[in-house]
C-alpha positions in Angstrom: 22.9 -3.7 -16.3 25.0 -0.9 -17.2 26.1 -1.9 -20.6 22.2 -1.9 -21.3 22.1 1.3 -23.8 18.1 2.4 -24.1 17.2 3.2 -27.4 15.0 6.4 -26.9 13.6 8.9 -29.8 12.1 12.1 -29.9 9.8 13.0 -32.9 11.4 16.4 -32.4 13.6 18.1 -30.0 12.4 21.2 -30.1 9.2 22.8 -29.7 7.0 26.0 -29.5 5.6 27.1 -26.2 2.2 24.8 -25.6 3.5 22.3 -28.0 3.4 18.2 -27.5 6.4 16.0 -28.5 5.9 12.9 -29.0 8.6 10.3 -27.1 9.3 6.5 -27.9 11.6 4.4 -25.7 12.7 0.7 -25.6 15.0 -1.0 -23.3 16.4 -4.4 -23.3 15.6 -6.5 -20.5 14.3 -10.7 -20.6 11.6 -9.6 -18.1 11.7 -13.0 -16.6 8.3 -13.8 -14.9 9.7 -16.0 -12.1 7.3 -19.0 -13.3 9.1 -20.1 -16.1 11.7 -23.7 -15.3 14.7 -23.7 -16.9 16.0 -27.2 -18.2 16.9 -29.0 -14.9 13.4 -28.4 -13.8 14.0 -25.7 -11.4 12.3 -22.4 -11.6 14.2 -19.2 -12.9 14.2 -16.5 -10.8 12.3 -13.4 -11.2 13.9 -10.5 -12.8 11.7 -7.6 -13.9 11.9 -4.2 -14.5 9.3 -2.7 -11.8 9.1 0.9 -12.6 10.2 3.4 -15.6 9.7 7.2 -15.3 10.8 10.1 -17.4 11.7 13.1 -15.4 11.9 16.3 -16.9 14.7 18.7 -14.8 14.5 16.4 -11.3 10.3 16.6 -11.6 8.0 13.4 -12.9 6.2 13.8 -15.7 5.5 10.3 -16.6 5.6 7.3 -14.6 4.3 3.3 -15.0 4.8 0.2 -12.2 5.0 -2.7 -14.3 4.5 -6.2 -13.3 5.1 -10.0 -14.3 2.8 -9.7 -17.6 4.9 -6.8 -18.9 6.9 -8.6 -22.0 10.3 -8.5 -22.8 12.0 -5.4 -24.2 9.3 -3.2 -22.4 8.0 -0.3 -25.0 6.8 2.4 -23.8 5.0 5.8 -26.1 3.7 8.9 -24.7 3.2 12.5 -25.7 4.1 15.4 -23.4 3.8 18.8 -23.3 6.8 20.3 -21.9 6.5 23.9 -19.8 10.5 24.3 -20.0 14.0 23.3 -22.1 16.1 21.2 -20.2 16.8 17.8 -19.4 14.8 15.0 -20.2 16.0 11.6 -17.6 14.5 8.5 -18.3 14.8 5.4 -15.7 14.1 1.8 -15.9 14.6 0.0 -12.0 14.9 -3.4 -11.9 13.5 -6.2 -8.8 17.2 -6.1 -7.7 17.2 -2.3 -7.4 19.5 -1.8 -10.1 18.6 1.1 -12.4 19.1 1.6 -16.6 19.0 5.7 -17.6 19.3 7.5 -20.4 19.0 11.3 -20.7 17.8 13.4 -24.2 18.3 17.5 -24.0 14.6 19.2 -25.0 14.0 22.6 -26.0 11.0 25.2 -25.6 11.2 27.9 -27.2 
């Protein structure tokens, strides 16, 4: 899954002290449920992304388990309120451990 690029935007990318910016991500991923047959007959195995948080500088500040029901290219918005500039990390991991990141640089000033 490393060639998977997340597309992630930031309504702004820098704000005031006490300020909220809103963030938008999508990731590509078929989110297979593990009930669907494939055209032999036999059942495709699952494959879903299981968790996605955005970290700002190492510490959580959003996270969401996601399960079978979750459809594909999983879209995620939230608003944050961000105490510090720095780094924001965003992580997708998938059944098999794998994980998809993408980083975006915030500022408060």
């Amino acid at each position: 899954m490393a060639d998977v690029k997340p597309r992630i935007k930031l309504d702004k990318k820098e704000v005031a002290k006490g300020g909220v910016i809103e963030v938008k991500t999508l990731v590509s991923h078929t989110m297979e449920s593990g009930q669907r047959k494939d055209k032999d007959g036999k059942t495709i195995p699952r494959k879903i992304l299981n968790k996605f948080t955005c970290d700002l500088n190492g510490k959580t500040i959003f996270s969401a388990e996601l399960e079978s029901a979750v459809s594909a290219n999983p879209y995620f918005q939230f608003k944050l309120k961000p105490e510090e500039s720095g780094t924001l990390t965003f992580t997708w991991v998938d059944d098999d451990g794998s994980k998809i990141q993408a980083t975006e640089q915030i500022k408060v000033a």
